[in-house]
N, C-alpha and C positions, 0 to 999 in steps of 0.2 A: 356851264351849269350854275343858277343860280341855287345858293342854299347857305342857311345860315352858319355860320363859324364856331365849331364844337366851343371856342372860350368860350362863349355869353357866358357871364355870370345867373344872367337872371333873365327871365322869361313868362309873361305872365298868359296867364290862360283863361279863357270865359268859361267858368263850368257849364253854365247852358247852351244849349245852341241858340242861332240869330236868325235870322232874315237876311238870306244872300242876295237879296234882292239889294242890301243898303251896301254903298261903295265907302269910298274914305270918308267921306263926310257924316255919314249915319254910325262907322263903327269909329269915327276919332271922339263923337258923343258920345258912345256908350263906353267908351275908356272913361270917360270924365263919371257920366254920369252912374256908372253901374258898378265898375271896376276902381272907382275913385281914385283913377291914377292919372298924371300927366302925359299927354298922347305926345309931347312934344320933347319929353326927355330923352328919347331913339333910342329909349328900349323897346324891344318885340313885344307884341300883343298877337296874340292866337285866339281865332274863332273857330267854330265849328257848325254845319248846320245841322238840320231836324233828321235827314238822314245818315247822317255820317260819314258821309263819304267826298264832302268840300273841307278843305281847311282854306282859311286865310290869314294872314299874317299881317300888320301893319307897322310899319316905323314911320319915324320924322329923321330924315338922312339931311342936316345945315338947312335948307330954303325950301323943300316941300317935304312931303308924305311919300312913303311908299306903298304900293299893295302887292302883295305876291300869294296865287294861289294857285292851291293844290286840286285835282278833283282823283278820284281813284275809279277804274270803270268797273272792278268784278267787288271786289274787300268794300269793307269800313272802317274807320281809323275806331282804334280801338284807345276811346273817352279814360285819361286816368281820372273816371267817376269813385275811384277807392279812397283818394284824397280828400281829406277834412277841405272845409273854407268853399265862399262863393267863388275867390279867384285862386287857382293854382297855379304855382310856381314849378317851372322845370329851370335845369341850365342850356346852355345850345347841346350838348351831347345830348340828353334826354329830348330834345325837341326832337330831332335829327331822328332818331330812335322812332319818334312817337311818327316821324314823316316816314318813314320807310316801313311803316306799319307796324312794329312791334307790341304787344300789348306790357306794358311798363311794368305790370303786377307779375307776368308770366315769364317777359324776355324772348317773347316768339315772332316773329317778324312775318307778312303776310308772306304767300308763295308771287316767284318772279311770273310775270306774264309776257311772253313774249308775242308781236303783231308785226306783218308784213305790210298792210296798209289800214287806211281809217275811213277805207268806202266798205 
């Protein structure tokens, strides 16, 4: 299972949601240019889209980018929209939290869904 490591120190978050249509190349721009941070420091960068229900994740791991994403088929990741600032900060614990669906403000995690097949 890929998933990020409760140390992170630091974790940074798009308060809006994006266009999942753009891959690395469109969200390592909008690090630079929206988030005004370095996409190539391998710190995590977390998006979100207009439904809620995709997250994606970006690092620069030595000689390329990574992406890793999430999609949820019933829930929505529940936005810490309660936070001041264009970009929020979590640590890898509160990421993790935020990926397993918890709502950060409340501490309630979505319910498990279990599926036998994907036809």
């Amino acid at each position: 299972m890929m998933r990020p490591a409760n140390d992170i120190d630091i974790v940074w978050l798009a308060r809006d949601a994006v266009d999942f249509r753009k891959g690395i190349n469109g969200l390592s721009v909008l690090v630079e240019e929206q988030l005004a941070r370095d996409p190539f420091s391998g710190q995590l960068f977390v998006f979100i889209n207009k439904a809620r229900d995709k997250v994606k994740v970006l690092y620069w791991e030595r000689a390329g980018f990574c992406m890793w994403q999430k999609r949820l088929e019933r829930e929505v990741f529940k936005w810490p929209d309660h936070l001041d600032g264009s970009v929020l900060t979590l640590d890898g614990q509160q990421l993790n939290w935020l990926l397993d669906g918890y709502d950060l403000k409340a501490m309630r995690p979505h319910r498990s869904l279990r599926y036998s097949t994907v036809l």
